[in-house]
C-alpha positions, 0 to 999 in steps of 0.5 A: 500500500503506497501513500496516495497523493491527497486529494484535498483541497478539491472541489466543493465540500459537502456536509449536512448540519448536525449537533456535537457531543464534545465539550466546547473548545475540546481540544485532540491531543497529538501523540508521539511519533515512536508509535508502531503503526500495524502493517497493511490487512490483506484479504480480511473476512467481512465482517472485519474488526480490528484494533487501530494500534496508537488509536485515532489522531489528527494527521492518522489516514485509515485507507481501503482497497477493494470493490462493491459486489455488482448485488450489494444492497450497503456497507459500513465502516465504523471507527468505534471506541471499543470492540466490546458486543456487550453493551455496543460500543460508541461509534464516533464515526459511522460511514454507510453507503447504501445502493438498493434504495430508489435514490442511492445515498450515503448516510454518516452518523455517531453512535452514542450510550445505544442512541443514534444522533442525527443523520448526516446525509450526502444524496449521491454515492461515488462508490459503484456496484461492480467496480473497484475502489480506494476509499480514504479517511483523512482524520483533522483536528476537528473533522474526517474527509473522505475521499473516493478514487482521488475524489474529494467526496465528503468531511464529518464533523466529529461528535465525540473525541477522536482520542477514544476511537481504538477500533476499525469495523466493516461490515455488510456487502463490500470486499476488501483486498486491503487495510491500511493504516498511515501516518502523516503529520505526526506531532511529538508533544502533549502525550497523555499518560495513559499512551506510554504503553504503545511505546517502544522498548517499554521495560514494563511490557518486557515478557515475560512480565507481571502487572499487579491487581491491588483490588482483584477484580469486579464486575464490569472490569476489563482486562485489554491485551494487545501485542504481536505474535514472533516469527517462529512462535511456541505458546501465549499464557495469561494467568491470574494469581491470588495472593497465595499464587495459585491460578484459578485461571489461565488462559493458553494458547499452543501454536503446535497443535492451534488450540486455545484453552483455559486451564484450571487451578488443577491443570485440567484444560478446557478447549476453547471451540473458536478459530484460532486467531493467533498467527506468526507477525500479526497483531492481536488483542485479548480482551477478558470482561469481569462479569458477575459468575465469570470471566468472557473473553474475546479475541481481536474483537470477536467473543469466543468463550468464557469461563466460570469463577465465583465473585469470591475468587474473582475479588482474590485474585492480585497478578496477571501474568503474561508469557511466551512468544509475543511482544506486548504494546498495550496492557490494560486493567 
């Protein structure tokens, strides 16, 4: 995937009036230019969801290569604040073309605490049944552009902070041959805290590493892993540990034999009955949500399993563990 060369300023935008869901004079935070971006999706699986690494910034293009089916009725592609299924996450920015209307139109939108705002709407689609496409989304400071072919198409003025949008998701009937992700125009200054772990050569991310749980966990808590598989990988383990370090629960994967299992405090192991998404220099996200009787888990965005624990033992546990053969960009409790 090369950098196209950018289409704006070009022609007359054209946008619809919509509220804002941002504090007034809120400003984006630019993020330090140390930051990995992940390298280009081929071919991916529609529905697709992904985690955007470093997550969204003024001066960050996001760019799709594929093609409309000639039978497509409408696609989307969400920028989301998260990759939860329960509760849905926001969506900052919800980009819909839709083709099996009497007038075709593109709709955009946010999502915000289960509620749809205000639809932007644009009366035409530059996107065509049959044929083959580069959609680029160019994020500003206070506004997306959006860009088919080399065309300027339409802005989208955002609703909600970009700095929460950490996950990409396409859906409905669109094939896509590649993702990418770019980063242009990069600032070094007024880094949050909360970034620190995307950097690079973080001696608290070395593996194998331990975080400690002061207050165990609870309902509603979630445990976010994110890193990138090695070249020649063995295995991956998240364990957590009470204050007597026994494990109540670990989670395993096994690159020999594929398999993704959760192993009890007596080693017996439970297959988990999911596609095993894990894959020698691709990137990846564990998710493990707390929830009353257990914890669920999902993997690069998508729910595989769960495992039960009583509330007792969950409030008990004090460490998380993390071994084998990955490299750790994010971990987050």
């Amino acid at each position: 995937l090369q950098p196209p060369s950018s289409p704006y300023p070009a022609g007359t935008e054209q946008t619809a009036p919509h509220p804002t869901l941002m504090s007034p004079g809120e400003k984006l935070d630019p993020l330090p230019d140390t930051f990995i971006l992940q390298p280009p999706v081929f071919h991916p699986v529609i529905p697709y969801v992904t985690t955007i690494f470093g997550g969204l910034r003024a001066g960050k293009m996001v760019m799709l290569q594929g093609a409309v089916p000639l039978n497509a009725r409408r696609f989307q592609v969400d920028f989301q604040c998260g990759c939860s299924l329960h509760p849905r996450p926001d969506i900052a920015i919800h980009f819909n073309p839709r083709f099996h209307t009497t007038k075709p139109h593109v709709i955009c939108n946010t999502l915000y605490r289960g509620c749809w705002q205000v639809e932007a709407r644009w009366p035409h689609v530059a996107l065509q049944r049959g044929a083959s496409f580069l959609l680029l989304f160019l994020f500003g400071n206070e506004e997306m552009k959006v860009s088919v072919n080399g065309q300027h198409f339409l802005h989208y003025r955002y609703r909600l902070p970009l700095s929460r949008v950490d996950t990409l998701g396409i859906f409905g009937d669109i094939s896509v041959t590649a993702v990418g992700f770019l980063n242009i125009n990069v600032s070094s200054s007024g880094a949050k805290a909360w970034v620190a772990p995307f950097l690079l050569r973080s001696p608290e991310l070395e593996v194998p590493c331990s975080h400690a749980l002061p207050q165990g966990l609870w309902p509603g808590q979630v445990i976010i892993v994110r890193g990138l598989v090695l070249p020649e990988p063995k295995d991956f383990t998240l364990s957590l540990r009470d204050e007597a370090a026994h494990v109540p629960v670990m989670l395993r994967a096994s690159f020999a034999d594929r398999t993704l299992a959760w192993v009890s405090r007596w080693g017996r192991k439970k297959l988990i009955l999911a596609p095993f998404l894990f894959y020698p220099q691709r990137f990846f996200e564990v998710l493990l949500l707390c929830q009353e009787g257990g914890l669920k888990l999902a993997l690069n965005g998508q729910g595989v399993g769960a495992t039960s624990l009583g509330q007792q033992v969950l409030e008990q546990l004090r460490e998380l563990r993390i071994s084998g053969s990955v490299q750790l960009y994010c971990v987050h409790y």
